[in-house]
C-alpha positions in Angstrom: -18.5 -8.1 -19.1 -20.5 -8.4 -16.1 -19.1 -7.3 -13.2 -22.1 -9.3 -11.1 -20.8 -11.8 -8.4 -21.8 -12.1 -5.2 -18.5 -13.5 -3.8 -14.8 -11.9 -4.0 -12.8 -13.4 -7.2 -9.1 -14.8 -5.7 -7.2 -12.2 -6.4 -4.1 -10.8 -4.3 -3.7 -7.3 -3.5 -0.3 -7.5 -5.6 -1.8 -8.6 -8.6 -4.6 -5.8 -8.1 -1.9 -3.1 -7.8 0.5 -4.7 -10.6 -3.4 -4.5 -13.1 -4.2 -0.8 -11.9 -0.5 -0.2 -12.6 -0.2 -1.8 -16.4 -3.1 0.3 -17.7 -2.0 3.5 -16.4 -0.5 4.6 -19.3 -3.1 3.7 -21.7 -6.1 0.9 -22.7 -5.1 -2.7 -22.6 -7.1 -5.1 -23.6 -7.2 -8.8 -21.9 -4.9 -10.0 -24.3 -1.9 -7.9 -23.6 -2.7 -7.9 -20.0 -2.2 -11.4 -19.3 1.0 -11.1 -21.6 2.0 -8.0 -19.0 1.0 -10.1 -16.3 2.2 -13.7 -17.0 -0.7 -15.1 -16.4 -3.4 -17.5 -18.4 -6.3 -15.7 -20.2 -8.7 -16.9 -17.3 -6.4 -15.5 -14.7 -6.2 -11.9 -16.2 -10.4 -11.7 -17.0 -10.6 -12.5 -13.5 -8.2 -9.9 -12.4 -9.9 -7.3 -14.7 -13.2 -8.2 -13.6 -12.3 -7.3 -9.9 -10.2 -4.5 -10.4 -13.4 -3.3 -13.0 -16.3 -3.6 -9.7 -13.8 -2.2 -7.6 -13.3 1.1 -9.7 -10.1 0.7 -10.6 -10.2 0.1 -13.6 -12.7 1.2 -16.2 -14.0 -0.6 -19.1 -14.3 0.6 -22.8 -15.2 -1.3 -26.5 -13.4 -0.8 -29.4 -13.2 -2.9 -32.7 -11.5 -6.1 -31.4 -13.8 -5.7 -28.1 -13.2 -4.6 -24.2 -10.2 -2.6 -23.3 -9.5 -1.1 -20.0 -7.3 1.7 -18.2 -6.7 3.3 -15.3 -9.7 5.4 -13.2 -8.8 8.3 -11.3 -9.9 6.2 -8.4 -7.4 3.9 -9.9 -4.9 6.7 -9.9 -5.4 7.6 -6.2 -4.9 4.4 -5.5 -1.2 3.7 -7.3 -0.9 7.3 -5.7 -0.8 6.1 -2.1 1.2 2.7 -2.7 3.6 5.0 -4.3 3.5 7.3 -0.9 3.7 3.9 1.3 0.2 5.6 2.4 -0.9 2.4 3.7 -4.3 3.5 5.4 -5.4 5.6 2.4 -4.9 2.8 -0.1 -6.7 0.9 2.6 -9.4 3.4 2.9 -9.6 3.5 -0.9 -10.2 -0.6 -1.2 -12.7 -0.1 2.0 -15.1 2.5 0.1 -15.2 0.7 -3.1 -15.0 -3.1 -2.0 -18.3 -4.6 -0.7 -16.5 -7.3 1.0 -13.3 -5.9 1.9 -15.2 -3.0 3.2 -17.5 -5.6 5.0 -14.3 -7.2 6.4 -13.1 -3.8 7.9 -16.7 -3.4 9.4 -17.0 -6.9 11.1 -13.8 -6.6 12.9 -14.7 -3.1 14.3 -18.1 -4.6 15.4 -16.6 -8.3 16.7 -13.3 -7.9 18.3 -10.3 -10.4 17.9 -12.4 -13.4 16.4 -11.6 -16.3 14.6 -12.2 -17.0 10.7 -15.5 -19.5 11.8 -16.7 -16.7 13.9 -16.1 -14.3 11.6 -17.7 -15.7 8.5 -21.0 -16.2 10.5 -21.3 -12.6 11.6 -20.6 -11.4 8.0 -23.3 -14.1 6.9 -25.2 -13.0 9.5 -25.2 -9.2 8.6 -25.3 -9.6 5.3 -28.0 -11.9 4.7 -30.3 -9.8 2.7 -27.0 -8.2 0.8 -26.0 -8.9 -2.7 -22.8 -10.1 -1.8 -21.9 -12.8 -0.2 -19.0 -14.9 2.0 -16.7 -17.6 2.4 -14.0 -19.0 4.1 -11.5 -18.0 0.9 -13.3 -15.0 0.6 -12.6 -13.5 4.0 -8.8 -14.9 3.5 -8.3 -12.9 0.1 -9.8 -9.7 2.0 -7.8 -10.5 5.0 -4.2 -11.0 2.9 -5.1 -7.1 1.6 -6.0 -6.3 4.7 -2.9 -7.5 7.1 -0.2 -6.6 3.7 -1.7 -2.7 4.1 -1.1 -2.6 7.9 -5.2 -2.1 9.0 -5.6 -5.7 10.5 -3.1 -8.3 12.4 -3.7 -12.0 12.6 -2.6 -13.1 15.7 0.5 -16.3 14.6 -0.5 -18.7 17.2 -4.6 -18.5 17.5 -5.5 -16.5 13.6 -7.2 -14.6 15.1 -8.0 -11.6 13.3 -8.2 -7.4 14.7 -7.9 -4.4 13.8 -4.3 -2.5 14.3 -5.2 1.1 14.7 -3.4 1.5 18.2 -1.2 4.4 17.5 0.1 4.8 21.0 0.6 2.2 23.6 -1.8 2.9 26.6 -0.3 3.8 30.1 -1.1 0.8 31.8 0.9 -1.1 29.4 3.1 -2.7 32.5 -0.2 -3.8 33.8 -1.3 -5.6 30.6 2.1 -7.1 30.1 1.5 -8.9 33.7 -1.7 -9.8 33.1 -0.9 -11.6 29.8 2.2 -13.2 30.9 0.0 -14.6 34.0 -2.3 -16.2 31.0 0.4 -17.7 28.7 2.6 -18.9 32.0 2.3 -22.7 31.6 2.4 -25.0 34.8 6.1 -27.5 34.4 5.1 -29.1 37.7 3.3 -29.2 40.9 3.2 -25.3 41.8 5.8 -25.0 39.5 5.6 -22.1 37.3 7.2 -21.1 33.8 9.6 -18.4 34.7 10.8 -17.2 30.9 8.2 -16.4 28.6 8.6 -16.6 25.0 8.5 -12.9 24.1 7.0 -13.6 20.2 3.9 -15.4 22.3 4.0 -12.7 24.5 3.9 -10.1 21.5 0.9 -11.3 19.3 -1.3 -11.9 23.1 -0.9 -8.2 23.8 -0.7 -6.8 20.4 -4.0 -8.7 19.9 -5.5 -7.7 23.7 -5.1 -3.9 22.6 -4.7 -3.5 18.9 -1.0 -2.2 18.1 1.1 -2.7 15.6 4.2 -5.7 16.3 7.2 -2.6 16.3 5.1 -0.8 18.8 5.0 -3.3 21.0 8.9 -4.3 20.7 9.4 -0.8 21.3 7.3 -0.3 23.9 8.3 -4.0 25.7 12.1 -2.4 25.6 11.6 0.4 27.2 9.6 -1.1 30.0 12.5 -3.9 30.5 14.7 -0.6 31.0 12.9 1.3 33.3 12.6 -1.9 35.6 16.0 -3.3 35.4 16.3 -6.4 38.0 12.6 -6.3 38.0 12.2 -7.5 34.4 14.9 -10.0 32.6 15.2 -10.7 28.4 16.7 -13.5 28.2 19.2 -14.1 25.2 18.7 -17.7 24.1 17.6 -18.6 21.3 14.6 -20.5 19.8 15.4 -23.0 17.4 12.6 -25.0 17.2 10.1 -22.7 18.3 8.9 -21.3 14.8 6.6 -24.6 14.1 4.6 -22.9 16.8 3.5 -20.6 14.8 1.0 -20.9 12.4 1.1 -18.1 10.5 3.5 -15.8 9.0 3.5 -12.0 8.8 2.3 -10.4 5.6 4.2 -7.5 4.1 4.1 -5.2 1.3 6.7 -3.0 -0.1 7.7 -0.9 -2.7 10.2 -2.8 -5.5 13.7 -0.8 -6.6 12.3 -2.4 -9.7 10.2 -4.2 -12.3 6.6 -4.7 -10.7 5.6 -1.6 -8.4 5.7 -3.5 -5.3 7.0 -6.6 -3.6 5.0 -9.1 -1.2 6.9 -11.0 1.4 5.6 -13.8 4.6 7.6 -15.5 7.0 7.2 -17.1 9.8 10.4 -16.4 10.8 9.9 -12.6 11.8 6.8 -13.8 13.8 10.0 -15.8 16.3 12.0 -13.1 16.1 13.0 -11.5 19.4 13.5 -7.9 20.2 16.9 -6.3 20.2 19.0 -4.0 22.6 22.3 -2.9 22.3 22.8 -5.1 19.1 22.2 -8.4 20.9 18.6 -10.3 20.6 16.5 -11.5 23.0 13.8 -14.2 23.2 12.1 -14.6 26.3 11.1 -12.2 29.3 11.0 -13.4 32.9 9.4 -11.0 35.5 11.4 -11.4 39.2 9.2 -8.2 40.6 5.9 -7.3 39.9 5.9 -3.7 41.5 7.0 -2.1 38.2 6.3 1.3 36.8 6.0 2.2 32.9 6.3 5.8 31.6 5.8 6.5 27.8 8.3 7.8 26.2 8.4 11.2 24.3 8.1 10.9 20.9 
């Protein structure tokens, strides 16, 4: 088999690990891997085939024709989904994917861009590569991408960035006013928005400075109570609000059983609030903008 092809084949990151995973205990062949998989013949060759360039697998012939198994690349790999070692799997798929890699590479040169924007900077860059990209390229890349915890795609814009903020930066009060100034909306003549929907609020500042979502709910907490009567959460809920968003969040997680790991996205966690003493709230007014934030010891 040639493993020659300028452009990503569709395959999900959970399909990749489930592949790696089946021929870790011996050669396969196609065959049996579709059977293990579920999937048609077509679907499996493709699998193989990127899993194969990738290094995860490795390719032998015997009498009936190609088998494969697990690499030790392969093994490093199921080695850190095991471990919930999200950024090494990540690094793993960034050394030996040309596009993923690529994908990884564009986002640390461009920040928070679109998928139009995106596409012709990697076409761009990589004009005189091998490989290649397209819109359903950059998505497949992206899925691995946001389920292993490197990038966030902003709900409401999809706009993508890299999350590798590991500790919210001291200014954070500042930044919270400066993006609820942005995403206030004018309800009148000099008549100004007073609660801001928090989820908005999250994916404008996790976007503006690269953290992860729990960061900032963490971080948004402790800034409400170190400014109490300076800074309101408001309780009320928002029913319709989740058409809003565009995009769900992508997760991955280990399965209790079966397949090694689970995929989950929901546009529902993208509305969620943030919760304090057991109760949920959705939207943040600010009364007084003389407030102070200290980080909190960790």
């Amino acid at each position: 088999m040639s493993d020659e092809r300028p452009t990503i084949r569709p395959v999900t990151l959970s399909r990749l690990v489930e592949l790696t995973y089946s021929c870790e205990d011996g050669y396969k062949s196609t065959e049996e891997l579709a059977d293990i998989l579920d999937v048609t013949h077509r679907r499996a060759r493709e699998t193989i085939l990127e899993a194969t360039r990738i290094s995860l697998l490795s390719e032998e012939e015997d009498i009936d024709g190609a088998i494969y198994t697990t690499t030790s690349i392969g093994e490093s790999f199921l080695a850190a989904i095991r471990a919930e070692d999200w950024d090494k799997a990540s690094s793993i798929l960034a050394v030996r994917s040309p596009h993923y890699g690529a994908f990884l590479e564009a986002l640390d040169a461009v920040d928070n861009v679109g998928l139009d924007s995106l596409l012709e900077h990697l076409e761009e860059t990589h004009e005189y590569s091998p490989y290649s990209f397209n819109q359903t390229g950059i998505e497949i890349v992206g899925d691995w991408a946001e389920r292993l915890g490197s990038v966030q795609r902003n709900a409401f814009t999809g706009n993508y960035y890299l999350s590798q903020t590991t500790e919210i930066p001291r200014n954070f009060h500042f930044i919270v006013l400066d993006a609820y100034d942005d995403l206030e909306q004018t309800a009148g003549v000099n008549l100004r928005q007073r609660y801001l929907s928090i989820p908005k609020l999250r994916e404008e500042i996790c976007e503006r400075i690269g953290c992860k979502r729990d960061d900032f709910d963490d971080a948004i907490l402790a800034l409400c109570q170190q400014n109490v009567g300076k800074l309101e959460l408001s309780g009320a809920p928002m029913d319709t609000a989740a058409k809003d968003a565009a995009l769900g969040i992508k997760q991955l997680e280990l399965a209790d059983e079966g397949p090694l790991i689970t995929t989950s996205q929901s546009t529902q966690q993208v509305m969620s609030g943030v919760e304090l003493y057991g109760k949920k709230y959705y939207y943040l007014a600010v009364h007084d903008r003389d407030i102070t934030f200290e980080q909190e010891a960790h």
